[in-house]
Biotite code that builds the C-alpha atoms (Angstrom):
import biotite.structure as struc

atoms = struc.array([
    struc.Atom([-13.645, -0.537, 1.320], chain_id="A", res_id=1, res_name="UNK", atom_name="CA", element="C"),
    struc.Atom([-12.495, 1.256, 4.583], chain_id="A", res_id=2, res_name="UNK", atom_name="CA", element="C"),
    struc.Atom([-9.465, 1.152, 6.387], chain_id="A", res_id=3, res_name="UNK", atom_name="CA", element="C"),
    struc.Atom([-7.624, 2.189, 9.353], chain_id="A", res_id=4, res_name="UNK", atom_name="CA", element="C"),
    struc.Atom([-3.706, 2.980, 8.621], chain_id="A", res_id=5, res_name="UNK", atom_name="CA", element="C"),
    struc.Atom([-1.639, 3.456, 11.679], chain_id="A", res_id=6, res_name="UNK", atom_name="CA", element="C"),
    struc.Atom([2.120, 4.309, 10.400], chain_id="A", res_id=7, res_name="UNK", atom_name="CA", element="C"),
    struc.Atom([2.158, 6.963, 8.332], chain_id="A", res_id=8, res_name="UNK", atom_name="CA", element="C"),
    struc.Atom([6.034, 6.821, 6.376], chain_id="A", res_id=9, res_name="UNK", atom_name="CA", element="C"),
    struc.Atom([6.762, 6.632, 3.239], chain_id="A", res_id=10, res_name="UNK", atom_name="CA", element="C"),
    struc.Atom([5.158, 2.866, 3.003], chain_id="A", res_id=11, res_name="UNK", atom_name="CA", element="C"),
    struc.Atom([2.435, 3.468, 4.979], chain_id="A", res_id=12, res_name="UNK", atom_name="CA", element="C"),
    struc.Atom([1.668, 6.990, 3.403], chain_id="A", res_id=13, res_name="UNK", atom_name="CA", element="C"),
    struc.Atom([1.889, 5.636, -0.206], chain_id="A", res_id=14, res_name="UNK", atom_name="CA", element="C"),
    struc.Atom([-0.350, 2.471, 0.567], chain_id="A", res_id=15, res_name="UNK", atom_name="CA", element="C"),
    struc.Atom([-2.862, 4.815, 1.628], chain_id="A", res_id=16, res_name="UNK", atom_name="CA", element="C"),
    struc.Atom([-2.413, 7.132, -1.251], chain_id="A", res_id=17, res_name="UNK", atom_name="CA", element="C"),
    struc.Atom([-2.693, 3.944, -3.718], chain_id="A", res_id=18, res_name="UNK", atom_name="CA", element="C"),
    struc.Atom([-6.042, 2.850, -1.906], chain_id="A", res_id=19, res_name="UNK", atom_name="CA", element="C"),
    struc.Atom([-7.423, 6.581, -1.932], chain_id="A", res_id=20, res_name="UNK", atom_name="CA", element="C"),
    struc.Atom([-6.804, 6.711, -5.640], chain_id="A", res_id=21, res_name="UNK", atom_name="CA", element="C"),
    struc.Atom([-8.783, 3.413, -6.001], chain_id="A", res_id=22, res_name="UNK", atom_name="CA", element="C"),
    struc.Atom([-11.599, 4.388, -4.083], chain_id="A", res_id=23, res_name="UNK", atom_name="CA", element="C"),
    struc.Atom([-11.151, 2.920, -0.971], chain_id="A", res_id=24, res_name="UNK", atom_name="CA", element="C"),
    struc.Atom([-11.810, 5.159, 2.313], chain_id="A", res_id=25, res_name="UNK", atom_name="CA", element="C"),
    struc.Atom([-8.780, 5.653, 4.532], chain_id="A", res_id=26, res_name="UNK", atom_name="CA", element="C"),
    struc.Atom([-8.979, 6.961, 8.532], chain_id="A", res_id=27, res_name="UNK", atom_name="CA", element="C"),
    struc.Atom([-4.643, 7.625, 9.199], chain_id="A", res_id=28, res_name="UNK", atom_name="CA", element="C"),
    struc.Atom([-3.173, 7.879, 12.721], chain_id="A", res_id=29, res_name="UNK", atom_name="CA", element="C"),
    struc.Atom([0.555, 9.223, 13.324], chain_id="A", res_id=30, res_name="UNK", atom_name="CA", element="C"),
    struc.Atom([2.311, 10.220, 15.784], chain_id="A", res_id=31, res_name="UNK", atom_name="CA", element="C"),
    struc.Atom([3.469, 13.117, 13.598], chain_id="A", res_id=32, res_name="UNK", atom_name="CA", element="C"),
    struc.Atom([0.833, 15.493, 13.165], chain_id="A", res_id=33, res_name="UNK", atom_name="CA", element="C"),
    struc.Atom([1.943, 16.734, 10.024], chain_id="A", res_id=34, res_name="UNK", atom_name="CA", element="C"),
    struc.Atom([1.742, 13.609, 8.214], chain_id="A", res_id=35, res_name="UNK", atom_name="CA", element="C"),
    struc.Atom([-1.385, 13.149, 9.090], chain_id="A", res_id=36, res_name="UNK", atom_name="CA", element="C"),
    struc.Atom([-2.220, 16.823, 7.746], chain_id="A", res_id=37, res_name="UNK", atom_name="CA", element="C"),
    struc.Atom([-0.693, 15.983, 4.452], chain_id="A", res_id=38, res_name="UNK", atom_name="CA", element="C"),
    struc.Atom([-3.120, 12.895, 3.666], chain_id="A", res_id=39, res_name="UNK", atom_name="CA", element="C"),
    struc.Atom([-6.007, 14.449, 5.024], chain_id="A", res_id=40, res_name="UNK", atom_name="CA", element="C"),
    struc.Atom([-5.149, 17.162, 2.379], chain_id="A", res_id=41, res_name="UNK", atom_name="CA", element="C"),
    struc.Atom([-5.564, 14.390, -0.334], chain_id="A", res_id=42, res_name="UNK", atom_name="CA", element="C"),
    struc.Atom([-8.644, 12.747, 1.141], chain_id="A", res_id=43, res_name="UNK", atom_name="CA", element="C"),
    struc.Atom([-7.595, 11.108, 3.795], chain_id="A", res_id=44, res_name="UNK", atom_name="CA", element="C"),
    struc.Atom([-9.903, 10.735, 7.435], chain_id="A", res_id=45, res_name="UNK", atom_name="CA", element="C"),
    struc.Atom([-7.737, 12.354, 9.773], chain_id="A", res_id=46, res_name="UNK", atom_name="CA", element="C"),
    struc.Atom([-7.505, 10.677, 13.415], chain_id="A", res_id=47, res_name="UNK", atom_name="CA", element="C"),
    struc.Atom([-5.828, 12.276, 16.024], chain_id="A", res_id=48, res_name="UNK", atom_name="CA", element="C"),
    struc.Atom([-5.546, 9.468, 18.842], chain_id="A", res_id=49, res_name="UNK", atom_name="CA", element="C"),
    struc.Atom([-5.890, 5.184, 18.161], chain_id="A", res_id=50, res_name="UNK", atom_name="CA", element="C"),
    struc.Atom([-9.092, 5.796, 19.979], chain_id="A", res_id=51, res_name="UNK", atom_name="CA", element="C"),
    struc.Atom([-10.383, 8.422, 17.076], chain_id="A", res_id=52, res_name="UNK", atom_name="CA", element="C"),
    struc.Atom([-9.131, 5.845, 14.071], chain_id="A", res_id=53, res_name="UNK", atom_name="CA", element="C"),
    struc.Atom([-11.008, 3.311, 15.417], chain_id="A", res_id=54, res_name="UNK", atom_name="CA", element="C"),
    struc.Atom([-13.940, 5.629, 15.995], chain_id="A", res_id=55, res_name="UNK", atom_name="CA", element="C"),
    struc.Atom([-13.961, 6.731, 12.860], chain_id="A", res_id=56, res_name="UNK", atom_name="CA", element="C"),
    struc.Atom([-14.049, 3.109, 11.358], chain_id="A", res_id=57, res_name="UNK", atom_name="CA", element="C"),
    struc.Atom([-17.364, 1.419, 10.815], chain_id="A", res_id=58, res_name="UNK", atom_name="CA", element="C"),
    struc.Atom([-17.249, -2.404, 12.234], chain_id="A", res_id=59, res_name="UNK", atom_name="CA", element="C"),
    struc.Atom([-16.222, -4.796, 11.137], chain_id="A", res_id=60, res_name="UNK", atom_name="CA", element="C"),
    struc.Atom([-13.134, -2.381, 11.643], chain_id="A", res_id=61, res_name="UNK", atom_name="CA", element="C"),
    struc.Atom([-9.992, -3.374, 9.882], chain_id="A", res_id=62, res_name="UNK", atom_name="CA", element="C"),
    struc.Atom([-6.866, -1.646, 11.050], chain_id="A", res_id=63, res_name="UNK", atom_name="CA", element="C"),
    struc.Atom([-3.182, -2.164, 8.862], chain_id="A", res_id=64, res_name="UNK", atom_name="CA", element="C"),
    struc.Atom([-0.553, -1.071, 11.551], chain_id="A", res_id=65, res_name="UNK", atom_name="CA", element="C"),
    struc.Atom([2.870, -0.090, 9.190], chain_id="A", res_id=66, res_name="UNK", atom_name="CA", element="C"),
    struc.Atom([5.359, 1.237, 12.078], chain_id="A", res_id=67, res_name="UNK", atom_name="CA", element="C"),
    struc.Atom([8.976, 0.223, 12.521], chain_id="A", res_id=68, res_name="UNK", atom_name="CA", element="C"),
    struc.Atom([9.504, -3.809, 13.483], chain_id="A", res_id=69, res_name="UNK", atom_name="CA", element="C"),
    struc.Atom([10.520, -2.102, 17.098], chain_id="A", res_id=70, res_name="UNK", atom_name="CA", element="C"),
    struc.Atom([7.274, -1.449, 17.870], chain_id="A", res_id=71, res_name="UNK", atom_name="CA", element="C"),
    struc.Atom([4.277, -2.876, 16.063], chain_id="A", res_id=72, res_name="UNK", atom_name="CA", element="C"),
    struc.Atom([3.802, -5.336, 18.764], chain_id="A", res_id=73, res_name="UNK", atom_name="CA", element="C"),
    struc.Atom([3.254, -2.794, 21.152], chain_id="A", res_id=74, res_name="UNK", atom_name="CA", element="C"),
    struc.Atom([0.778, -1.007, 18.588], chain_id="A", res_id=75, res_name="UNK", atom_name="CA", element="C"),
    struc.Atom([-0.555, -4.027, 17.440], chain_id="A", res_id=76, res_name="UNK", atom_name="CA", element="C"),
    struc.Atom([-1.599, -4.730, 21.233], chain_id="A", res_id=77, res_name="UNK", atom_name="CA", element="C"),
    struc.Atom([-2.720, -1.194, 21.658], chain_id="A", res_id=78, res_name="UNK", atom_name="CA", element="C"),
    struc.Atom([-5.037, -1.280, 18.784], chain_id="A", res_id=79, res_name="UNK", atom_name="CA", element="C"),
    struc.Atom([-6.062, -5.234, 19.883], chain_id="A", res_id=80, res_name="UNK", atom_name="CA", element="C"),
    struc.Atom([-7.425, -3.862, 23.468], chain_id="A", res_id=81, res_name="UNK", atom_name="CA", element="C"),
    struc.Atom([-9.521, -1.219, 22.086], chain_id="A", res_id=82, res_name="UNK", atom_name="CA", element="C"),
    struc.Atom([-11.202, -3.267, 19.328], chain_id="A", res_id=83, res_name="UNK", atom_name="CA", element="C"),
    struc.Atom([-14.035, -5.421, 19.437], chain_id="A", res_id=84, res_name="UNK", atom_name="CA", element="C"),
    struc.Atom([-14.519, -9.065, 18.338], chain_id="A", res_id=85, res_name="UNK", atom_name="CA", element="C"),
    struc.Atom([-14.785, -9.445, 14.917], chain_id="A", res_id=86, res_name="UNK", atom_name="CA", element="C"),
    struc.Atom([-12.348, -6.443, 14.200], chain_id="A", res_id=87, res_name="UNK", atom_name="CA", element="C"),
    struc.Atom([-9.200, -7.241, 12.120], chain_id="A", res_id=88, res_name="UNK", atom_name="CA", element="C"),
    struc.Atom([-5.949, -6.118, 12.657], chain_id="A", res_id=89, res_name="UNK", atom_name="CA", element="C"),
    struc.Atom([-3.278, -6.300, 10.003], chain_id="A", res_id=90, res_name="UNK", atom_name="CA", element="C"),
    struc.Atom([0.485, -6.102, 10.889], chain_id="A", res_id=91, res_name="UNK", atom_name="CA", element="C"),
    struc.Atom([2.401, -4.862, 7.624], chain_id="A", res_id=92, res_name="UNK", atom_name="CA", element="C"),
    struc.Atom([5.418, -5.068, 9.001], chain_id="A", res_id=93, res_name="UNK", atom_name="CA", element="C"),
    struc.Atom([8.128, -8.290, 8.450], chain_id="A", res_id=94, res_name="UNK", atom_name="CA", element="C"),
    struc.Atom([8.159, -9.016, 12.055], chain_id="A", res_id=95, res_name="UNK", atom_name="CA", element="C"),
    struc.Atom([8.869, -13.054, 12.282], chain_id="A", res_id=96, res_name="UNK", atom_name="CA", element="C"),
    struc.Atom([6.857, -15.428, 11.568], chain_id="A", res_id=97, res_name="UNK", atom_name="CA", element="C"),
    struc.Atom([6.927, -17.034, 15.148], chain_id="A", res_id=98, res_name="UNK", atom_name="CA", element="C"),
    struc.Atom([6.217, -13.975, 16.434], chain_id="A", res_id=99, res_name="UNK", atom_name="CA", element="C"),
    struc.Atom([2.898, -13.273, 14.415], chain_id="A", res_id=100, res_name="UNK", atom_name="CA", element="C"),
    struc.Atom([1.191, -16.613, 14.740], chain_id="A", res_id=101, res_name="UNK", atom_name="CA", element="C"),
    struc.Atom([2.133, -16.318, 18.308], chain_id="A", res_id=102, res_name="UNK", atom_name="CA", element="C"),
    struc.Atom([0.289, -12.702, 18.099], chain_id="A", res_id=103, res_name="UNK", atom_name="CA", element="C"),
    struc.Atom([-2.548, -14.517, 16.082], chain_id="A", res_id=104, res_name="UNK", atom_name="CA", element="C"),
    struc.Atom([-3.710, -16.833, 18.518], chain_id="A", res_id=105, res_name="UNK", atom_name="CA", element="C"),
    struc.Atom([-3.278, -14.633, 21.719], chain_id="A", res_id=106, res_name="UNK", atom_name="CA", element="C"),
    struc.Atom([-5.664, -11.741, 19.814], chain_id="A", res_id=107, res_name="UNK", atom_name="CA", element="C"),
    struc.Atom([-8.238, -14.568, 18.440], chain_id="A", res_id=108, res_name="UNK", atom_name="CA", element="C"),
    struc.Atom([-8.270, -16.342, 22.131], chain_id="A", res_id=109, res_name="UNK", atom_name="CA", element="C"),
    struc.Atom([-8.099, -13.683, 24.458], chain_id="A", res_id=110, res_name="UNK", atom_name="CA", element="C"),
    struc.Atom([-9.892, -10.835, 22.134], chain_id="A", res_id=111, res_name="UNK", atom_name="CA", element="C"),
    struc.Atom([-11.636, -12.081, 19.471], chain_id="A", res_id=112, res_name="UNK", atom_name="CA", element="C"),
    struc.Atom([-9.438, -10.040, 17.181], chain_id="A", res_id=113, res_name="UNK", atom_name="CA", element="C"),
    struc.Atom([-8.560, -11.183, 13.746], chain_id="A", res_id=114, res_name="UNK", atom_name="CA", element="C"),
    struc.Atom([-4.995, -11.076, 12.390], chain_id="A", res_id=115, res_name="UNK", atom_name="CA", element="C"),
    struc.Atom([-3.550, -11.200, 9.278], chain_id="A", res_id=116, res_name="UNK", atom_name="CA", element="C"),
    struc.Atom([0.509, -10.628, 8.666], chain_id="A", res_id=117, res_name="UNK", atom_name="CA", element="C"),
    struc.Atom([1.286, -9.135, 5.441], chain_id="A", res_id=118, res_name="UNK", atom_name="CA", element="C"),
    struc.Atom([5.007, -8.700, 5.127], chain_id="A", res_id=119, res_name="UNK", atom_name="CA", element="C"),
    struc.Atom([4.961, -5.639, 2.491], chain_id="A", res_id=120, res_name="UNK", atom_name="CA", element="C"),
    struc.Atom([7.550, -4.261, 0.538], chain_id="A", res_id=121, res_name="UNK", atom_name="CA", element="C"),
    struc.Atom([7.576, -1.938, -2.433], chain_id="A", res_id=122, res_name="UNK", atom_name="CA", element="C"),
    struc.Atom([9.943, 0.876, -1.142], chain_id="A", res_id=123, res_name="UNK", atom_name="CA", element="C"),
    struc.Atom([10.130, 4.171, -3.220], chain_id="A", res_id=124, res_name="UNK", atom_name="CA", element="C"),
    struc.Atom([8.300, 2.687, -5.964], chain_id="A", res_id=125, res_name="UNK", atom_name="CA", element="C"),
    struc.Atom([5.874, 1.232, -4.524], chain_id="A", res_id=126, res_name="UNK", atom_name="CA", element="C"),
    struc.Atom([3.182, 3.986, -4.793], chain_id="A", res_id=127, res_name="UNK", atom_name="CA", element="C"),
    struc.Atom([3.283, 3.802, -8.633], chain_id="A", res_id=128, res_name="UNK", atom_name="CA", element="C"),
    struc.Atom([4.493, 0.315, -9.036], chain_id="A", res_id=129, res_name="UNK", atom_name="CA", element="C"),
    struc.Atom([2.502, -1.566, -6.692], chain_id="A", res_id=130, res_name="UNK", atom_name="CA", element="C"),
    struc.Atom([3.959, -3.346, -3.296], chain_id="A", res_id=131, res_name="UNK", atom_name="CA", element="C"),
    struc.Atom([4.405, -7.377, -2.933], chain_id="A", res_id=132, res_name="UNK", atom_name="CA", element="C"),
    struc.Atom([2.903, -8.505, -0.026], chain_id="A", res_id=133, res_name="UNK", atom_name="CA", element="C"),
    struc.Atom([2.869, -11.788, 1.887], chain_id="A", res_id=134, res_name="UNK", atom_name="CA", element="C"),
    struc.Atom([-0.088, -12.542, 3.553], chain_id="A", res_id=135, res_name="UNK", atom_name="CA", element="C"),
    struc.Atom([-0.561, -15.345, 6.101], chain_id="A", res_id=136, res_name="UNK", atom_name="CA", element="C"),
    struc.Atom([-4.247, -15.501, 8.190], chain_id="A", res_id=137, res_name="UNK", atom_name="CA", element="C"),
    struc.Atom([-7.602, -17.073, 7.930], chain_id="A", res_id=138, res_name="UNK", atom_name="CA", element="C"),
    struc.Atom([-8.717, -17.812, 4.566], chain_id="A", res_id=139, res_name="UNK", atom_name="CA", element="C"),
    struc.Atom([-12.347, -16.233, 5.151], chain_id="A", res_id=140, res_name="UNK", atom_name="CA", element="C"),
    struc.Atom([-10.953, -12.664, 6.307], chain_id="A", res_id=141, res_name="UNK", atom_name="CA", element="C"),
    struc.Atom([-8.143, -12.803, 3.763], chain_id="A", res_id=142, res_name="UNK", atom_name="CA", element="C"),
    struc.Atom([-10.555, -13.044, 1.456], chain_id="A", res_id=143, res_name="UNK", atom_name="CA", element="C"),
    struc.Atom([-12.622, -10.220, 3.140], chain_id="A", res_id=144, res_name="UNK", atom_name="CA", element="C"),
    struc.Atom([-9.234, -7.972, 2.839], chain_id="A", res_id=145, res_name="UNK", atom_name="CA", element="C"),
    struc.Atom([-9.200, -9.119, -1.015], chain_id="A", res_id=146, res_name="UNK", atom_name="CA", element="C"),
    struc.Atom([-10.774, -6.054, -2.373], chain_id="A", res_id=147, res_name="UNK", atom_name="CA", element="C"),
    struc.Atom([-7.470, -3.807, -0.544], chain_id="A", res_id=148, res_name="UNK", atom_name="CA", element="C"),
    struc.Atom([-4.796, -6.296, -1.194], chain_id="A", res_id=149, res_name="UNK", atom_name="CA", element="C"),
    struc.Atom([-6.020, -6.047, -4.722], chain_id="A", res_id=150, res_name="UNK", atom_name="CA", element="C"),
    struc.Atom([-5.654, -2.310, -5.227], chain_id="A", res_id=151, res_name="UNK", atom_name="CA", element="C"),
    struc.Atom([-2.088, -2.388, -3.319], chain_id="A", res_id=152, res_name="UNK", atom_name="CA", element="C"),
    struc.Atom([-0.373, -5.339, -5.431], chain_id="A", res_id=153, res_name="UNK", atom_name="CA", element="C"),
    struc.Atom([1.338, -4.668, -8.948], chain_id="A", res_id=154, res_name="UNK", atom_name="CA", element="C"),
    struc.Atom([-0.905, -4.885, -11.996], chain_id="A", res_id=155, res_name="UNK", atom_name="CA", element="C"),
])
């Protein structure tokens, strides 16, 4: 499966390493240029703008935004506007709960946008490990996600 990453720390960068090593296809955007040279380096789809990612995804585009809490909505928002209906966006932060359902129905009224909230956690370990994720969204595009969710939980 492909997917957008847009956060490139250590989380983000070690999701994308455990979905590369899986098979899945991964376009990265970061604001530091260098982390985005080091995954493209390991077979990563470099992006160098949110407008490139999301080029360089084939719709349905599905877009996992893993930035500090600060932030995402901003990003989240960003990403929203330049998407089509029918795109996904998945926050992978642990913003609150309030806040994301909020952020669900706003993108899914005023966009079209889907969203799922997967609160993720897995730290230092979680490359090798696995991370635990919480996912909240609509059952249908949860289950679209399954095949990535899959590859990035333990076992």
């Amino acid at each position: 499966m492909q997917l957008g990453m847009v956060g490139l720390g250590r989380m983000g960068a070690n999701l994308v390493r455990r979905l590369m090593r899986a098979g899945h296809e991964c376009v990265v955007y970061d604001l530091s240029e260098e982390s985005v040279r080091i995954l493209e380096a390991e077979g990563a789809i470099a992006s160098s703008s949110l407008d490139d990612l999301l080029a360089k995804l084939t719709p349905p585009r599905a877009a996992w935004v893993m930035v500090p809490a600060g932030v995402t909505g901003t990003i989240v928002t960003g990403i929203a506007e330049r998407m089509d209906a029918g795109d996904i966006v998945i926050d992978g932060g642990n913003s609150n709960y309030r806040d994301d359902i909020e952020r669900a129905i706003e993108l899914r009224d005023e966009h079209g946008i889907h969203f799922v909230d997967v609160g993720t956690s897995g730290g230092v370990f979680g490359l090798d490990r696995g991370f635990c994720l919480m996912i909240g969204g609509e059952a249908e595009i949860v289950k679209y996600l399954e095949p990535v969710f899959a590859t990035i939980v333990p076992g």
